[in-house]
N, C-alpha and C positions, 0 to 999 in steps of 0.2 A: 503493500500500500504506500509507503514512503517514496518508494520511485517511480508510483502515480501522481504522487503529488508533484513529484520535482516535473516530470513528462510535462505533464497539465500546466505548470509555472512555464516551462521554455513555451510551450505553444499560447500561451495567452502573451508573452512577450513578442512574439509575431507578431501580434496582430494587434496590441496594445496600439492605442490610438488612431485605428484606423476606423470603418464604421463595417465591422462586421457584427453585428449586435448578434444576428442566430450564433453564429460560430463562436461568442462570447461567451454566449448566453449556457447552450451547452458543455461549452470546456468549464466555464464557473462551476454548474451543477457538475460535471465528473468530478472536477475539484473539492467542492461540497462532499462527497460521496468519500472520496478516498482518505480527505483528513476527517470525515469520521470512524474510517475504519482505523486509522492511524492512534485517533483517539481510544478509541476501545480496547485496542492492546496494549493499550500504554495504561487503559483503569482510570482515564479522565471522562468526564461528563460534559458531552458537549456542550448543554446546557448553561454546567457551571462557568466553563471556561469562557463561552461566551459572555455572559452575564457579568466575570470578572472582567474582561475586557472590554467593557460598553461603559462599568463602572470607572477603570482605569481614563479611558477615555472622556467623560464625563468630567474626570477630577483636575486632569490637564488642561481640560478648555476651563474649568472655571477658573484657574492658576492664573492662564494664559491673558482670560478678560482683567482680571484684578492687575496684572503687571503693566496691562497696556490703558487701564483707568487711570491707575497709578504714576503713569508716563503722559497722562492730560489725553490723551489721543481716546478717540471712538472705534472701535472695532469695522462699524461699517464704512469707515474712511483710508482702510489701511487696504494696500494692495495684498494680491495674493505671497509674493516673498516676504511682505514684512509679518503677515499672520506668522507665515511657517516661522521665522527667526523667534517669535514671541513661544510658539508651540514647542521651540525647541528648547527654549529655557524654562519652561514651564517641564517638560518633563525630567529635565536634572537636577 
């Protein structure tokens, strides 16, 4: 299952950014598929893992908004690289 995943990772980087939505859409869901099974032999819960990771994400953008309040600036005024630079100190 792990070099399902990897497989599935190279072929969505083909076509990353291009507009194949079906062929996305499908290699996602195999993807889906296989880092569940991945999960299962390993005794994680997709569920949990998910849910920690929705929380984790959650706690870096509220980080991220407070740093960049904190710096006078609006979030809706900030381009997309200066989010990411704020994102990125918010998670270290």
């Amino acid at each position: 299952p792990l070099e399902e995943v990897i497989k599935h990772t190279d072929e969505l980087k083909n076509i990353y950014g291009s507009d194949h939505k079906e062929k996305a859409l499908k290699l996602i869901g195999d993807m889906l598929f296989a880092v569940s099974s991945v999960a299962r032999r390993l005794g994680v819960d997709c569920e949990e893992a998910l849910q920690k990771s929705s929380d984790n994400f959650v706690n870096i953008f509220a980080a991220a908004e407070e740093m960049i309040t904190a710096d006078g600036k609006e979030i809706k005024n900030l381009s997309k690289d200066e989010l990411l630079i704020y994102f990125e100190k918010a998670k270290n």
